[in-house]
C-alpha positions in Angstrom: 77.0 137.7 77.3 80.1 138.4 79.8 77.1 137.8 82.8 76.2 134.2 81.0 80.1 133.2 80.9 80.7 134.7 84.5 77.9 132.9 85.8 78.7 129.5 84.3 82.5 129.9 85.3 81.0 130.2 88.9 78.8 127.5 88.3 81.7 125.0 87.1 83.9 126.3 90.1 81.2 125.0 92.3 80.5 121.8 90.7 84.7 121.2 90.7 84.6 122.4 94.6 81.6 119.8 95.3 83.2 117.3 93.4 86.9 117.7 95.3 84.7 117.9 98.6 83.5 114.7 97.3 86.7 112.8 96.5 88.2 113.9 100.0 85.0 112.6 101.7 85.4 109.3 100.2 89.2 109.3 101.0 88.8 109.7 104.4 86.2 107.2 104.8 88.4 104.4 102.6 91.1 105.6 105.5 88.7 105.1 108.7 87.1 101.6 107.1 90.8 100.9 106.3 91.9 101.5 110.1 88.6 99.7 111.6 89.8 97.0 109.9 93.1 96.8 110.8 91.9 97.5 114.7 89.6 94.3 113.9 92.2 92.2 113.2 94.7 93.9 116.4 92.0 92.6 118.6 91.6 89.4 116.8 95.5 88.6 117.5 95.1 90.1 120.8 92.3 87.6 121.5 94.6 84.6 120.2 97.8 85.7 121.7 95.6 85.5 125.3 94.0 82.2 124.5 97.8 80.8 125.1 98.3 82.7 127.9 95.0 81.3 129.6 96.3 78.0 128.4 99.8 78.5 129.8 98.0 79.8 133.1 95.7 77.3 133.5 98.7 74.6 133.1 100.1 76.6 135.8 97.2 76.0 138.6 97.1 72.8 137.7 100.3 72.0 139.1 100.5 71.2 143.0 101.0 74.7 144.7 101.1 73.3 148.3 104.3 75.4 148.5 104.0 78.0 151.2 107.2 79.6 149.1 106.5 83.8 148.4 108.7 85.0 145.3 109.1 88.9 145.8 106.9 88.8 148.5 104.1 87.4 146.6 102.5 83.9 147.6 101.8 82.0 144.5 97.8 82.2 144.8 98.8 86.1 144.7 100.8 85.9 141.3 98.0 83.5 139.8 95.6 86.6 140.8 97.9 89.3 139.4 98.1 87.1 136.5 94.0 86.8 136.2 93.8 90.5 136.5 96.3 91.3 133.8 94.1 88.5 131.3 90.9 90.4 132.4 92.2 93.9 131.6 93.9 93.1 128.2 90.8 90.8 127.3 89.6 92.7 123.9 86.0 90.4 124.4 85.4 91.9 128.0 82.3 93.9 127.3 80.8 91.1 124.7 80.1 91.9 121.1 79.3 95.5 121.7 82.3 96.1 123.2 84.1 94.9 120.3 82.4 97.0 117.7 82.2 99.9 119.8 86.0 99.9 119.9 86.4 99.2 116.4 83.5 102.1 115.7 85.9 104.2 118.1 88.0 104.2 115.2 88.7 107.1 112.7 91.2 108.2 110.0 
């Protein structure tokens, strides 16, 4: 009889281990899905906050740059590069949808 109740104790201690293993698993994937998410919506206010700045730079070539003026020794073709280079590196949609979601994938808790 002690065997019977010493093996079910052990039994019930593994079943409560499984089920706490269980619990923490699912905590921790409610926390990544939680943080994908939020990254989701990072690079979705990235991704607007650029949109005005494309807008804002292509207001700026636009206007008549005949000037042969250099600011900090920059002509202003070369700041409209810098400028271009800076959008292309902070662009979140660089590498296409894949890029995206293997960011967001990147993700964990």
């Amino acid at each position: 009889m002690l065997v019977q109740q010493r093996k079910e104790r052990e039994a019930a201690e593994r079943e409560r281990q499984l089920a706490e293993q269980r619990r923490y698993e699912e905590q921790r994937r409610r926390k990544r899905d939680a943080n994908r998410w939020r990254c989701f919506r990072e690079l979705a206010q990235d991704w607007h906050e650029l949109a005005a700045v494309r807008d804002f730079l292509m207001a700026l070539r636009s206007m008549d740059t005949t000037s042969a003026a250099e600011i900090d020794g920059h002509s202003i073709e070369d700041w409209i590069a810098w400028a271009e280079e800076w959008l292309q590196r902070a662009d979140p949609t660089v590498n296409g949808v894949d890029g995206v979601f293997t960011q967001i994938a990147n993700v964990t808790d």
